[in-house]
Each structure stands twice: as structure tokens, then as C-alpha cells.
KOLTORBA-381674 format. One record per residue (C-alpha): residue in one letter; x, y, z. Coordinates in pm, whole numbers, plus 50000, padded with zeros to 5 digits. Layout:
BEGIN
AXYZ...
This chain:
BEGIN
X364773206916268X362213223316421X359463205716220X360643171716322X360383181116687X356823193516573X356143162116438X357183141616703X355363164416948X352553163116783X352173125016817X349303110917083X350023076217087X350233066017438X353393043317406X355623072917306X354203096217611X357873087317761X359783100117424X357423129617402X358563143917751X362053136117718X362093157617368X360123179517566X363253184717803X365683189117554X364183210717432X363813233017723X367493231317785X368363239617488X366673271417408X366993283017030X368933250516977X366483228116788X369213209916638X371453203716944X367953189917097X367113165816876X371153153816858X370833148617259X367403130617248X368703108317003X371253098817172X369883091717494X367443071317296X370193053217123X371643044917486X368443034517637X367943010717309X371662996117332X371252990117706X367642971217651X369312946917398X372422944317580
């Protein structure tokens, strides 16, 4: 898990600034919890993409 976090981190396209810092945040609160990070920023991603095509 930890290395797709990486990844994503890792990115500099300016577009995904936004999805950067909200990983980011997950992150942070959810210390040692790579996994439960990454479940809760996909799923607020998955909310903010239902609610744009909505």
C-alpha cells in the first residue's frame, strides 16, 4: 500500500494538486494505516465523482 501512496505522491501534474493533498490528509489521520488511507481517499473520491455526474 504504501508504494501506491508513494506513487501517487510522487505525481507533479498540476491537475491532481487537489488529490495529492487530500491523500496527504488521510494519511495523516491515519498514522501506520496505509491501507485504511488509501480505502478513505478512495472513497471520498468515488463520492466526489458520483456527485459530479449526478
Amino acid at each position: 500500500m504504501s508504494a501506491i501512496i508513494d506513487a501517487i505522491l510522487s505525481e507533479t501534474k498540476p491537475e491532481e494538486a487537489l488529490v495529492r493533498e487530500q491523500l496527504r490528509w488521510h494519511v495523516a489521520n491515519n498514522p501506520g494505516q496505509p491501507e485504511k488511507a488509501l480505502l478513505n481517499h478512495l472513497l471520498s473520491i468515488s463520492t466526489t465523482v458520483q456527485d459530479d455526474t449526478a
